[in-house]
VEXVO-382368 format. One record per residue (C-alpha): residue in one letter; x, z, y. Coordinates in Angstrom, 3 decimals, decimal comma. Layout:
# VEXVO-382368
<r residuo="A" X="X" Z="Z" Y="Y"/>
...
//
This chain:
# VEXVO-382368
<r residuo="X" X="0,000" Z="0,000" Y="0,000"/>
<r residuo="X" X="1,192" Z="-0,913" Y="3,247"/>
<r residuo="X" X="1,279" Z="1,142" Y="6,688"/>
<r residuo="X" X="1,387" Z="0,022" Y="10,151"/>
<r residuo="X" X="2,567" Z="1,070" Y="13,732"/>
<r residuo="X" X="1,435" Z="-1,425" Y="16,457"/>
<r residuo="X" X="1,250" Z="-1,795" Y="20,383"/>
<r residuo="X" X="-1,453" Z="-3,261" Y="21,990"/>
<r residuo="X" X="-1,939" Z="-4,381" Y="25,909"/>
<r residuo="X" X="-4,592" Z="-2,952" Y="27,383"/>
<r residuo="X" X="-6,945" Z="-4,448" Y="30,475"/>
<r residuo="X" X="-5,045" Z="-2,145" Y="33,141"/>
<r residuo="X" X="-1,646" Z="-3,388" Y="32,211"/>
<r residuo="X" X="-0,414" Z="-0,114" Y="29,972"/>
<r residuo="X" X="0,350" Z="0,061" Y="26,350"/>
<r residuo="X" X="-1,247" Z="1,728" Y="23,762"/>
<r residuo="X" X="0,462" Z="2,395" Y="20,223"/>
<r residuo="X" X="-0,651" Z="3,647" Y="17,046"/>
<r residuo="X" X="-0,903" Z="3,818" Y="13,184"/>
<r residuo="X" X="-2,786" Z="2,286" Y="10,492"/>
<r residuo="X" X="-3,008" Z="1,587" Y="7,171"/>
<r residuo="X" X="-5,646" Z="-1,486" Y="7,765"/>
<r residuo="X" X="-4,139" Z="-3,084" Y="10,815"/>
<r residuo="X" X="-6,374" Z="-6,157" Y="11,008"/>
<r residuo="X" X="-9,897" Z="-3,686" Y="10,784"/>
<r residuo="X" X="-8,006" Z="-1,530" Y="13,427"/>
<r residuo="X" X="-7,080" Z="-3,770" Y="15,756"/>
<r residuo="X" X="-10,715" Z="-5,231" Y="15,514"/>
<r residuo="X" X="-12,242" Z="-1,473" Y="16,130"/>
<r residuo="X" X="-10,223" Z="-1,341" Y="19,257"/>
<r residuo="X" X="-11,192" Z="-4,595" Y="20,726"/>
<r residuo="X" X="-14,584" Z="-3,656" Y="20,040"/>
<r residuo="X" X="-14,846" Z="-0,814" Y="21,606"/>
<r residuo="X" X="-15,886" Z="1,091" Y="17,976"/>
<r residuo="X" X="-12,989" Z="3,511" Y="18,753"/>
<r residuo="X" X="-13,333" Z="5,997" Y="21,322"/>
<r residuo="X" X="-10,198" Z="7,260" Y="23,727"/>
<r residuo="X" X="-7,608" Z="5,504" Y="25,344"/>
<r residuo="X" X="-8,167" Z="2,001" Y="24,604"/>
<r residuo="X" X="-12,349" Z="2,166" Y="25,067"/>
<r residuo="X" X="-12,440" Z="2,283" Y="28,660"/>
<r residuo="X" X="-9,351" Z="-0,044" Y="29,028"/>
<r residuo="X" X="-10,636" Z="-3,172" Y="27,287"/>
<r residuo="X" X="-10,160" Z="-5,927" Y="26,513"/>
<r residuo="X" X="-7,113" Z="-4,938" Y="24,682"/>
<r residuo="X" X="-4,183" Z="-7,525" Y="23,425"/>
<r residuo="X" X="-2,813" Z="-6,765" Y="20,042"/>
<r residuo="X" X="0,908" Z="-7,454" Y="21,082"/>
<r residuo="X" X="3,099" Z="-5,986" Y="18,013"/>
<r residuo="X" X="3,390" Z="-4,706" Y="14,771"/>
<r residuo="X" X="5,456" Z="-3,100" Y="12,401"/>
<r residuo="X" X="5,197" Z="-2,280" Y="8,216"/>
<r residuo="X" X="5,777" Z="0,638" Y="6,280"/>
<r residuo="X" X="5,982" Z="2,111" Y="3,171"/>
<r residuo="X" X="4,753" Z="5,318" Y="3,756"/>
<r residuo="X" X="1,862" Z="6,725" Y="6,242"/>
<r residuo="X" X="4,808" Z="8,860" Y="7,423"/>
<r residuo="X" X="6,994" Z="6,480" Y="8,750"/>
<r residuo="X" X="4,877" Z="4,548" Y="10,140"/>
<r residuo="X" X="3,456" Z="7,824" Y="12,230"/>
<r residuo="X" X="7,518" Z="8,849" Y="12,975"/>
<r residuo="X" X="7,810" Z="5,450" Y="14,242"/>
<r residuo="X" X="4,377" Z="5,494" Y="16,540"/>
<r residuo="X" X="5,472" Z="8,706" Y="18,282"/>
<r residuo="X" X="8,502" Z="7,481" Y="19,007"/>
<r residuo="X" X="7,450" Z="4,582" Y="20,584"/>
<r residuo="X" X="4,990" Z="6,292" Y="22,470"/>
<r residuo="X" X="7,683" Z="8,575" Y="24,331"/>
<r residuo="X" X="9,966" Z="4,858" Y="25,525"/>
<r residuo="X" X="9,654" Z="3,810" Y="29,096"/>
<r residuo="X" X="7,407" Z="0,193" Y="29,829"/>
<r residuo="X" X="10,743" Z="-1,204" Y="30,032"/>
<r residuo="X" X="11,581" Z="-0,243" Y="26,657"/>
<r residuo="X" X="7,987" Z="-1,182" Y="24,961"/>
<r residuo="X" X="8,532" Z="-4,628" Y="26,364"/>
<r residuo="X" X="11,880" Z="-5,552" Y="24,825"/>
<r residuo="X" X="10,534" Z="-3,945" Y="21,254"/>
<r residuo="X" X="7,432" Z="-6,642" Y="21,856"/>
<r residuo="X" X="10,119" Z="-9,559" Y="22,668"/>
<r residuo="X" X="11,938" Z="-8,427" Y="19,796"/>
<r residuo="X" X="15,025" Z="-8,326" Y="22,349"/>
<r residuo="X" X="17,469" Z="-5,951" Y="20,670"/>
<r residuo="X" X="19,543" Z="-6,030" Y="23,883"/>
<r residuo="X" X="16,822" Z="-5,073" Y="26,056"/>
<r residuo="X" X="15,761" Z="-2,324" Y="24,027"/>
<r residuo="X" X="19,529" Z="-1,070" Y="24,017"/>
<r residuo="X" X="20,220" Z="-1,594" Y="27,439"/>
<r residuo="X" X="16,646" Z="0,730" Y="28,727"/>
<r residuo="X" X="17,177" Z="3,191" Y="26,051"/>
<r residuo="X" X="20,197" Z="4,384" Y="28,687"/>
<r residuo="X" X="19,115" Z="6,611" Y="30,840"/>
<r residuo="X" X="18,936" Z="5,101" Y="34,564"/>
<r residuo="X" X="21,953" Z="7,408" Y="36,268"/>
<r residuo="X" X="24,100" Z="6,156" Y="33,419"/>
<r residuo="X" X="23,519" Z="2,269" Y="33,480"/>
<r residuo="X" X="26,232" Z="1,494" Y="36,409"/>
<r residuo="X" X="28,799" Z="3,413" Y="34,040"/>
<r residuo="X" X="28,243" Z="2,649" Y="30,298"/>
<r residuo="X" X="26,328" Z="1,010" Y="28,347"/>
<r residuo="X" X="25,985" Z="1,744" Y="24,931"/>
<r residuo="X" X="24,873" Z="-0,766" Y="22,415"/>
<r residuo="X" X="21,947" Z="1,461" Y="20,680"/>
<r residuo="X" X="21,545" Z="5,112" Y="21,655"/>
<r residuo="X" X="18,503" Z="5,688" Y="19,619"/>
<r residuo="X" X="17,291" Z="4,012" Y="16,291"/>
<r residuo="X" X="15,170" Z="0,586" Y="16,616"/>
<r residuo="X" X="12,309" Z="-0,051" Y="14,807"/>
<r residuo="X" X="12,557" Z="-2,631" Y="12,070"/>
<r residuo="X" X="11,980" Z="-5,980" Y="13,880"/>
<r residuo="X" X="9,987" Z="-8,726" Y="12,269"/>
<r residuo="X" X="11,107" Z="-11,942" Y="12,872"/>
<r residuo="X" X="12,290" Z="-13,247" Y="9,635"/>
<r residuo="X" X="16,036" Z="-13,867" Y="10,526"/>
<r residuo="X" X="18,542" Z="-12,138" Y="10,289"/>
<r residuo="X" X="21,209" Z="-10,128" Y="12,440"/>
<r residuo="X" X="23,722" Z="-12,795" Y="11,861"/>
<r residuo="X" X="21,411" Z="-15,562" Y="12,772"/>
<r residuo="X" X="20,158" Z="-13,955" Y="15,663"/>
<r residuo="X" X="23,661" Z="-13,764" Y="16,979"/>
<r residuo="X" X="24,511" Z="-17,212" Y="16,073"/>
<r residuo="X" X="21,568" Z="-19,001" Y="17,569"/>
<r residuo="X" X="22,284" Z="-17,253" Y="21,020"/>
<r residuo="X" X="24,697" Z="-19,450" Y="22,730"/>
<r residuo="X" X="27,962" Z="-17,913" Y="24,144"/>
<r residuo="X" X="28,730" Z="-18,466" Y="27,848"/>
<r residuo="X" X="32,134" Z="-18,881" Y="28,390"/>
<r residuo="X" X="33,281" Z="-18,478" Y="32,507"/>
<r residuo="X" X="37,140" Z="-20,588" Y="32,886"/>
<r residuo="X" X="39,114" Z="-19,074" Y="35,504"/>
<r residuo="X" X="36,412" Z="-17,691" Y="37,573"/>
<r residuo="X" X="37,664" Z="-16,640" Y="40,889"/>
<r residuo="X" X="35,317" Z="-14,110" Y="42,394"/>
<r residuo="X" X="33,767" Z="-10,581" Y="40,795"/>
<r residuo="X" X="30,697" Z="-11,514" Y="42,350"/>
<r residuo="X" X="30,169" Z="-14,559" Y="40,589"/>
<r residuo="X" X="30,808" Z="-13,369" Y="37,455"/>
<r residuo="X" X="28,120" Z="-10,605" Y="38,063"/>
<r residuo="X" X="25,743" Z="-12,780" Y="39,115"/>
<r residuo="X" X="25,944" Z="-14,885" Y="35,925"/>
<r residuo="X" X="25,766" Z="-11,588" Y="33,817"/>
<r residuo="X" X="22,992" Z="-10,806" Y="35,380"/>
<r residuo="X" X="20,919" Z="-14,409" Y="35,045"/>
<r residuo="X" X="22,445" Z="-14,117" Y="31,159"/>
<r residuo="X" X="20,616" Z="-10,998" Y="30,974"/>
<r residuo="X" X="17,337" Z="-12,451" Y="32,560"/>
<r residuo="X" X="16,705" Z="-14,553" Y="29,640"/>
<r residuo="X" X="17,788" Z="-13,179" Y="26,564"/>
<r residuo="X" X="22,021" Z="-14,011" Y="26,266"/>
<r residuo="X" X="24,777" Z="-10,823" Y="26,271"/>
<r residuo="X" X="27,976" Z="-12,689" Y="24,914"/>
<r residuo="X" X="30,130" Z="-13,326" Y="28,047"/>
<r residuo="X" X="33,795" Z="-14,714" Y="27,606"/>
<r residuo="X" X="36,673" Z="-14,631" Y="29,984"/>
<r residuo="X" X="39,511" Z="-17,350" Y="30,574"/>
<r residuo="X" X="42,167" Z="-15,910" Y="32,678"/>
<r residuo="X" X="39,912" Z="-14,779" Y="35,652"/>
<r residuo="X" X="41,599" Z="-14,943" Y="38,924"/>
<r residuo="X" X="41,310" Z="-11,585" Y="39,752"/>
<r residuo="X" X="41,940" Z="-9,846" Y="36,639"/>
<r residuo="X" X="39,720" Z="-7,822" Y="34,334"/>
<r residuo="X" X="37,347" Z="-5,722" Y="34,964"/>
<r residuo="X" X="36,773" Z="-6,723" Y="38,306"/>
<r residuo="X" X="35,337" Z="-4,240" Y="40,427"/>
<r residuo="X" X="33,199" Z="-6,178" Y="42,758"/>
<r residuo="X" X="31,222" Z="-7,449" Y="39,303"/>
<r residuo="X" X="29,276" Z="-4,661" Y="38,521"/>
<r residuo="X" X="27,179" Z="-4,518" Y="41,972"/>
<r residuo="X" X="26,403" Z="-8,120" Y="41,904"/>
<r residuo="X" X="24,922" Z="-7,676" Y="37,963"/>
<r residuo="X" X="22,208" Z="-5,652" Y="39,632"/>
<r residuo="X" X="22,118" Z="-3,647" Y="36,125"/>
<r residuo="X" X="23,448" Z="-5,825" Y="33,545"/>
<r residuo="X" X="26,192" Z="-3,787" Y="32,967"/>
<r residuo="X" X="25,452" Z="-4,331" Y="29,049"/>
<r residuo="X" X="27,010" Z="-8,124" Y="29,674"/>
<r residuo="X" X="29,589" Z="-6,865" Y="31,678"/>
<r residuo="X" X="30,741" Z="-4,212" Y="29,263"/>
<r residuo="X" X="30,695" Z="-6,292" Y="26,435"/>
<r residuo="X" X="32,576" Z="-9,446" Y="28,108"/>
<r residuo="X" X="35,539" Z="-10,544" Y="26,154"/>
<r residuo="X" X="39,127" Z="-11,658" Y="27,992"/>
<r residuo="X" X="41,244" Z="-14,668" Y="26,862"/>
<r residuo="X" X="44,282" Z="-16,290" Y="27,949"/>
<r residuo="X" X="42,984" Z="-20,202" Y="27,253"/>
<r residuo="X" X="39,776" Z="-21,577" Y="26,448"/>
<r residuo="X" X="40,860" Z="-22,986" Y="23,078"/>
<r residuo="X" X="41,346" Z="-19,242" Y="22,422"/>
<r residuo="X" X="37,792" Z="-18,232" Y="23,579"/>
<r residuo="X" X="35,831" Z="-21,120" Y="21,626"/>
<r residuo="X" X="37,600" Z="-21,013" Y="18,387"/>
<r residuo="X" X="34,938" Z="-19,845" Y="16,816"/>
<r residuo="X" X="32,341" Z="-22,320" Y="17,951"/>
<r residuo="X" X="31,867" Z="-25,520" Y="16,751"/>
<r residuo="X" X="29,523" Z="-26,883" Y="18,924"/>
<r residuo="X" X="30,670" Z="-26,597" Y="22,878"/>
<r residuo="X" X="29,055" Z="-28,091" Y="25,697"/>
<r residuo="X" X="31,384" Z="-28,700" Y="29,138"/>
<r residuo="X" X="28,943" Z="-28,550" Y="32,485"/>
<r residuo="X" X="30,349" Z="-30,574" Y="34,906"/>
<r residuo="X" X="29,419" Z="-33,012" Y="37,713"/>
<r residuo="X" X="32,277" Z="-34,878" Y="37,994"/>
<r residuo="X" X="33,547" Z="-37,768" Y="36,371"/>
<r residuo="X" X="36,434" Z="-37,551" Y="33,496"/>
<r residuo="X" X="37,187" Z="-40,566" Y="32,717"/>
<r residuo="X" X="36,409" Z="-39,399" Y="29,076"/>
<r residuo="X" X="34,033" Z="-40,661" Y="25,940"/>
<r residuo="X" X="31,455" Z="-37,886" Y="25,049"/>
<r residuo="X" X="27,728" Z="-37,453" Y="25,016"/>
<r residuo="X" X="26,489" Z="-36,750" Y="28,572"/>
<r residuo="X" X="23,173" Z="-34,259" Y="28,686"/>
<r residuo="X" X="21,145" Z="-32,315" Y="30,669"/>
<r residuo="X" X="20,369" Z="-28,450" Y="30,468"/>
<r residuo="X" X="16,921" Z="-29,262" Y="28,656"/>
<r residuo="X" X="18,697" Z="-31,527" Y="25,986"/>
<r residuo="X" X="21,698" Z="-29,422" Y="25,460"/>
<r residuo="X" X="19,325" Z="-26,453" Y="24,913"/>
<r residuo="X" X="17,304" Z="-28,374" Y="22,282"/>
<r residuo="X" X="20,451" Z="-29,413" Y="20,366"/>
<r residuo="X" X="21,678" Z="-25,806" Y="20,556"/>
<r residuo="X" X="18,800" Z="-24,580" Y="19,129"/>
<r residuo="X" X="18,589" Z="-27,695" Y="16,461"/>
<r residuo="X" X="22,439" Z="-27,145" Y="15,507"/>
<r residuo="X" X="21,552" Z="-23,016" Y="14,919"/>
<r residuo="X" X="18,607" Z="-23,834" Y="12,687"/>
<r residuo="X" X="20,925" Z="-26,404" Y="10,410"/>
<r residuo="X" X="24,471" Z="-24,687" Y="10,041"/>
<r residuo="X" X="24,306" Z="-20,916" Y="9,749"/>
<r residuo="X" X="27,451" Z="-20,790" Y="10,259"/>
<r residuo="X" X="28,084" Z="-22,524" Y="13,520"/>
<r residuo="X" X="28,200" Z="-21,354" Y="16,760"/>
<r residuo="X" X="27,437" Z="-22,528" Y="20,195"/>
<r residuo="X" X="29,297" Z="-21,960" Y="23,767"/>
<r residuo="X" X="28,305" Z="-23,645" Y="27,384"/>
<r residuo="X" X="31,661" Z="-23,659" Y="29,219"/>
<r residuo="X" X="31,504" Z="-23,169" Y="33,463"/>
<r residuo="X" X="34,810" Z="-24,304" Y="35,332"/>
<r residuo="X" X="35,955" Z="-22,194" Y="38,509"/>
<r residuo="X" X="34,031" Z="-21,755" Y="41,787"/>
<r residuo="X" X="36,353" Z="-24,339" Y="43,655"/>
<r residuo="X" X="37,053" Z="-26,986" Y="41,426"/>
<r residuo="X" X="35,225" Z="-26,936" Y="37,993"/>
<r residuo="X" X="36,701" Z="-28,201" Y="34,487"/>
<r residuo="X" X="39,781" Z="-29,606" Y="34,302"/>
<r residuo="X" X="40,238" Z="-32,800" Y="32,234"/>
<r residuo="X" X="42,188" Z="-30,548" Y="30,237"/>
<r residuo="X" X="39,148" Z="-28,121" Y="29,650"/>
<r residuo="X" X="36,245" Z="-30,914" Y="29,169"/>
<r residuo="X" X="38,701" Z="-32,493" Y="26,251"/>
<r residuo="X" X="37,621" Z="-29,359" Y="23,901"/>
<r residuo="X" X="33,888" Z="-29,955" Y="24,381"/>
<r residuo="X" X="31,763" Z="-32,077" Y="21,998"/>
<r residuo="X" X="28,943" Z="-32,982" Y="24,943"/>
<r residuo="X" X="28,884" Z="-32,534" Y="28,766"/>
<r residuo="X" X="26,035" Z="-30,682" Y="30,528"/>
<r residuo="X" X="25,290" Z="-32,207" Y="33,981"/>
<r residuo="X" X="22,475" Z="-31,052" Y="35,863"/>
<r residuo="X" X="20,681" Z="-33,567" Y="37,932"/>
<r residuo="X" X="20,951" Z="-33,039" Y="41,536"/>
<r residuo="X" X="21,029" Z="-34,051" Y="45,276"/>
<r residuo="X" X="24,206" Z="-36,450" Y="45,422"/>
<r residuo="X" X="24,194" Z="-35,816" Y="48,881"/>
<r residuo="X" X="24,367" Z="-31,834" Y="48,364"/>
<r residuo="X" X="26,338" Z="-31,042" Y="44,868"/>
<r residuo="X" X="27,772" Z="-28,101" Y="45,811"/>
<r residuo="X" X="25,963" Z="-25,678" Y="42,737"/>
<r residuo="X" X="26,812" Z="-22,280" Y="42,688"/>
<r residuo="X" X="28,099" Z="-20,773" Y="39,544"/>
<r residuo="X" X="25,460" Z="-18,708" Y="38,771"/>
<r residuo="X" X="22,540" Z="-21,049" Y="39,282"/>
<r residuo="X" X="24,359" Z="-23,215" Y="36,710"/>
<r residuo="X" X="24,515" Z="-20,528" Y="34,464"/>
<r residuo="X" X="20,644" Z="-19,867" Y="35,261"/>
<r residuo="X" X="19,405" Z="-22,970" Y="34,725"/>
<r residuo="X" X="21,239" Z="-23,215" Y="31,291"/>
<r residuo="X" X="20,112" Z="-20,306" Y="29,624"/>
<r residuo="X" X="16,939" Z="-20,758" Y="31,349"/>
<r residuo="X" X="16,336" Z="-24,339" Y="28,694"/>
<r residuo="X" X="17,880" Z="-22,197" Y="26,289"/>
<r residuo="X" X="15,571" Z="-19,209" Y="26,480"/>
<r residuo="X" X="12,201" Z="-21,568" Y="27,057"/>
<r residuo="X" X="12,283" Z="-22,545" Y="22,705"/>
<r residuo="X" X="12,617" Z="-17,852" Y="22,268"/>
<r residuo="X" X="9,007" Z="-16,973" Y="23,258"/>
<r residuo="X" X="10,375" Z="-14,666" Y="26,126"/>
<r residuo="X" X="7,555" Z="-12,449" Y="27,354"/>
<r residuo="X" X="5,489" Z="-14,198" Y="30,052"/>
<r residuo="X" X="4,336" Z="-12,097" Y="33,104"/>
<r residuo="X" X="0,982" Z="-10,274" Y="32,754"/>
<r residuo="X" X="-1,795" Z="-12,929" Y="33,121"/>
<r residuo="X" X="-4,977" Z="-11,351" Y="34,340"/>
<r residuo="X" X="-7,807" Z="-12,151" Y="32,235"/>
<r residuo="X" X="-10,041" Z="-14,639" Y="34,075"/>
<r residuo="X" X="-13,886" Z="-13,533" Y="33,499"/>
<r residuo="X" X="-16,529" Z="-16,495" Y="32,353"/>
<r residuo="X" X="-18,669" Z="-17,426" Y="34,686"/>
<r residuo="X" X="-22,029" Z="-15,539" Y="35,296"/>
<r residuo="X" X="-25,027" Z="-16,934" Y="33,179"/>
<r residuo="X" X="-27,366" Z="-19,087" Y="35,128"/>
<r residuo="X" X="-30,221" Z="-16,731" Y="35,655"/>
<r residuo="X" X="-27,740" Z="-14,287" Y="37,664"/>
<r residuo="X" X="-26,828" Z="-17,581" Y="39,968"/>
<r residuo="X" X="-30,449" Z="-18,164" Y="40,151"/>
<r residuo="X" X="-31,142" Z="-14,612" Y="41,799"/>
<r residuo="X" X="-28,340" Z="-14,972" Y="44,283"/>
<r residuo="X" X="-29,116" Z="-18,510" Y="45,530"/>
<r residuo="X" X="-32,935" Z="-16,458" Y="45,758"/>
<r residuo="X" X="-31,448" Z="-13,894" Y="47,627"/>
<r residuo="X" X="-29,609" Z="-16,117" Y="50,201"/>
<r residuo="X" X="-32,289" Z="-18,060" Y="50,860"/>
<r residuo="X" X="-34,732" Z="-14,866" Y="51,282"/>
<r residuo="X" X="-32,704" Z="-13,935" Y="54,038"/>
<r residuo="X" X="-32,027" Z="-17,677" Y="55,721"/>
<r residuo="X" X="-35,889" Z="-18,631" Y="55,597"/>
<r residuo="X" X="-37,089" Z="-15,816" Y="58,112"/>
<r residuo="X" X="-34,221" Z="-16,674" Y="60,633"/>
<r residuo="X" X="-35,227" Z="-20,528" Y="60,648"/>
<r residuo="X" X="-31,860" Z="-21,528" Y="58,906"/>
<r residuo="X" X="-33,740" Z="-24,422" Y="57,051"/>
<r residuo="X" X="-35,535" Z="-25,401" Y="60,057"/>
<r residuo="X" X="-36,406" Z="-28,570" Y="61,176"/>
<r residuo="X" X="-39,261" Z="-28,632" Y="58,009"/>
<r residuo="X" X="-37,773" Z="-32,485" Y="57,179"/>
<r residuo="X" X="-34,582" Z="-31,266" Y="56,885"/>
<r residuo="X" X="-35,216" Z="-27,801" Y="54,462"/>
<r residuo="X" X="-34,698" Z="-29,842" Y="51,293"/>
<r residuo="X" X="-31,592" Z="-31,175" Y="51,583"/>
<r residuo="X" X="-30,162" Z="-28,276" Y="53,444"/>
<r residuo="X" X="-31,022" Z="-25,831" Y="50,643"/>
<r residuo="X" X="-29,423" Z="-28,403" Y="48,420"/>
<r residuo="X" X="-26,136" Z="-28,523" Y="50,331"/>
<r residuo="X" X="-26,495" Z="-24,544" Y="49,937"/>
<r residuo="X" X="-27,129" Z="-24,608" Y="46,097"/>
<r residuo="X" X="-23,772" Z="-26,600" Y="46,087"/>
<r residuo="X" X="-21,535" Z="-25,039" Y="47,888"/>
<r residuo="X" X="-22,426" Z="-21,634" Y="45,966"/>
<r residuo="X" X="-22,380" Z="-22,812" Y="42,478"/>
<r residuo="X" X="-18,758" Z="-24,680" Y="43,243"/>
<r residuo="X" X="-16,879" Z="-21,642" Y="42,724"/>
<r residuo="X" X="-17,914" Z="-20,534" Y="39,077"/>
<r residuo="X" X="-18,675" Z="-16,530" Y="40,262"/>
<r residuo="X" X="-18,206" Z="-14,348" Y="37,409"/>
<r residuo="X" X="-20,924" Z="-11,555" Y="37,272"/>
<r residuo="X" X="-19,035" Z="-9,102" Y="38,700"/>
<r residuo="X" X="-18,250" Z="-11,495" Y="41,865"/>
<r residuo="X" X="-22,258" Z="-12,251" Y="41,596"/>
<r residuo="X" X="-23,122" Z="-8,633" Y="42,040"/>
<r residuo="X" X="-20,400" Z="-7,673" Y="44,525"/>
<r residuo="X" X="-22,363" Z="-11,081" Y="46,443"/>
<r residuo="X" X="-25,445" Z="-9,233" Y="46,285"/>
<r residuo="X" X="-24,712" Z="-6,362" Y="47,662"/>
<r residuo="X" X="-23,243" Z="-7,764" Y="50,583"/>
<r residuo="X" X="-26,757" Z="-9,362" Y="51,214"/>
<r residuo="X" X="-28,403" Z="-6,464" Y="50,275"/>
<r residuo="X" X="-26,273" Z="-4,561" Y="53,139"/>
<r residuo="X" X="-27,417" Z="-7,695" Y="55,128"/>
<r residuo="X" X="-31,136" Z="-7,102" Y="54,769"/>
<r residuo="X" X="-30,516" Z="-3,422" Y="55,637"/>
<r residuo="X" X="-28,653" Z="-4,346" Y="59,256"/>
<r residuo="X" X="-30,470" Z="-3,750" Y="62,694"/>
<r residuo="X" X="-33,244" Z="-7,268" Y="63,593"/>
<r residuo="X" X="-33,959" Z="-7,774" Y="59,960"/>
<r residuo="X" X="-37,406" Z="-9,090" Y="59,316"/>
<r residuo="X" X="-40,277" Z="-5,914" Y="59,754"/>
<r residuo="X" X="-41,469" Z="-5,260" Y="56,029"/>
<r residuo="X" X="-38,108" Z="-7,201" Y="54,443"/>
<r residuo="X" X="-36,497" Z="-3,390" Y="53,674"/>
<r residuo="X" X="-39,080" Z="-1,005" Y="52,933"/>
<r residuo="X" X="-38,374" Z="2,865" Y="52,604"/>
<r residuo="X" X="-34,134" Z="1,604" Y="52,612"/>
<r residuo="X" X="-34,289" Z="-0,296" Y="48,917"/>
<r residuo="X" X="-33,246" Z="-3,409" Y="49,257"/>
<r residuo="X" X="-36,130" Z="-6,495" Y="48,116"/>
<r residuo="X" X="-35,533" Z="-7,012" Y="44,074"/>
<r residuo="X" X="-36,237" Z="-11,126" Y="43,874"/>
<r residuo="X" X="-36,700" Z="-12,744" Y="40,191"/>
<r residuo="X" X="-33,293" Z="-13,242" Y="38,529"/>
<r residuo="X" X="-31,800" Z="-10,521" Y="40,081"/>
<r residuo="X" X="-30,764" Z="-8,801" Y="37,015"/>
<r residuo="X" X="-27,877" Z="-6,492" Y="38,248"/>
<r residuo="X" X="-31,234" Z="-4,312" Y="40,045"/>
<r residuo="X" X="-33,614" Z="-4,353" Y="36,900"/>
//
């Protein structure tokens, strides 16, 4: 028999997790409504995550557990990001100073491949002579955005560590701590056997010429046929970029497409817009969407059109007489064009209600302060 812990999004934005030992007639009671507490009042509810069990007592160890992480935390677990979950599991104070790769045990995560293919289907970013802290922090820091923590060194001009790096990372110090320092780039992509040079200048050499989308695909095609092989997207120095020397390694050249009459690319926004392609095929976790409500059935349209037109007829809106039909039917468009939901129906109709309440309203329109309840007007039944 199996048990379950799982995480589900609630309707205000905050996570709920739990235990099970049915998780599909669980989830199902929550989104219901059929469970009272936390999640009743906050639906609809998202069932975001899952994790299985052998025992009902693990799985309950694991749900408290989860419950105590920060947001930050809960996210990476749902993104399956084992660096994310690492780097929030450090307390904040502690982030700028180390980083430690797991401070407390992660839950099992289910996504069918293993550690080792993880780590070889991320590609490694390798940084040739880069001249300025800064920039190096900056490109930890869009690594870190989407998904990538393997940073290599070749012979930065400043030395290693640089101090001016760790401000501009704006807390990824986990990329920064874990960068690696060689003397050449041979040295640094030894281990790869797929590397990709960016570079916007012409070499004067024979090899495949692609752009961050396409070199992002084949990354992620070369990971899912060889095991075994590695990947690494090579950036030249701030002044100059590649050498000839340099792009002679690579097996394909990334060039970005871009103003020829402005080319001047930062490093980091080429870094950015490489892993960005690269972290587009990883399902990332999109920003919170909020749910868009259907629109309100037709009799609750009906009763608001009503109620407009209650209050326009007494104050000769659709006068002259020869003009009342197509005037109300310029009306009747221009209010059913939006789609209201119900709740945008009934905040509508209390605005008019206020309306018929206001100072010069028609004598007899508002008796004893309740506002006039018109046919279709079901939010007053």
């Amino acid at each position: 028999m199996a048990f379950w812990t799982y995480i589900l999004r609630c309707a205000d934005n905050s996570y709920y997790t739990g235990h099970t030992d049915d998780l599909e007639r669980r989830i199902a009671q929550h989104q219901s409504g059929a469970l009272r507490g936390y999640t009743h009042e906050r639906r609809p509810v998202e069932f975001v995550w899952a994790d299985e069990f052998q025992t009902r007592e693990e799985a309950l160890t694991n749900a408290l557990k989860i419950k105590k992480w920060s947001r930050a935390k809960k996210e990476g677990l749902i993104a399956r990001d084992c660096g994310r979950i690492s780097y929030f599991a450090i307390p904040p104070k502690e982030r700028a100073e180390r980083v430690s790769a797991s401070l407390d045990p992660i839950p099992r995560l289910r996504s069918g491949r293993t550690e080792l293919q993880s780590k070889i289907n991320r590609p490694v970013i390798v940084l040739v002579r880069p001249q300025l802290g800064e920039n190096i922090g900056k490109a930890a820091r869009a690594m870190l955005n989407f998904g990538l923590t393997e940073l290599r060194l070749v012979s930065p001009r400043d030395g290693w560590p640089n101090p001016n790096a760790g401000p501009a990372a704006a807390g990824a110090d986990e990329v920064l701590a874990k960068a690696q320092l060689f003397e050449t780039l041979a040295e640094a992509v030894a281990d790869c056997a797929h590397v990709y040079a960016t570079t916007v200048r012409k070499r004067g050499v024979t090899k495949p010429v692609l752009t961050p989308e396409q070199a992002a695909q084949a990354i992620h095609r070369d990971s899912g046929h060889h095991d075994t092989q590695r990947s690494a997207i090579v950036f030249g120095p701030e002044r100059s970029g590649l050498e000839t020397e340099d792009v002679a390694l690579a097996r394909a050249i990334i060039t970005v497409p871009i103003n020829p009459e402005f080319a001047s690319l930062n490093l980091a926004q080429a870094v950015m817009l490489c892993v960005y392609e690269w972290s587009k095929q990883v399902g990332l976790v999109q920003p919170t969407v909020e749910e868009i409500l259907p629109p309100a059935p037709q009799e609750d349209l009906e009763g608001m059109i009503a109620h407009f037109e209650s209050l326009l007829t007494p104050r000769g809106y659709f006068n002259p007489p020869s003009r009342a039909v197509p005037t109300r039917l310029t009306l009747r468009s221009i209010l059913t064009k939006p789609g209201w939901s119900h709740l945008e129906v009934r905040t509508l109709r209390g605005v008019l209600s206020v309306m018929e309440r206001l100072p010069g309203s028609k004598p007899g329109d508002n008796k004893r302060g309740k506002p006039r309840k018109h046919q279709g007007d079901a939010d007053r039944s």
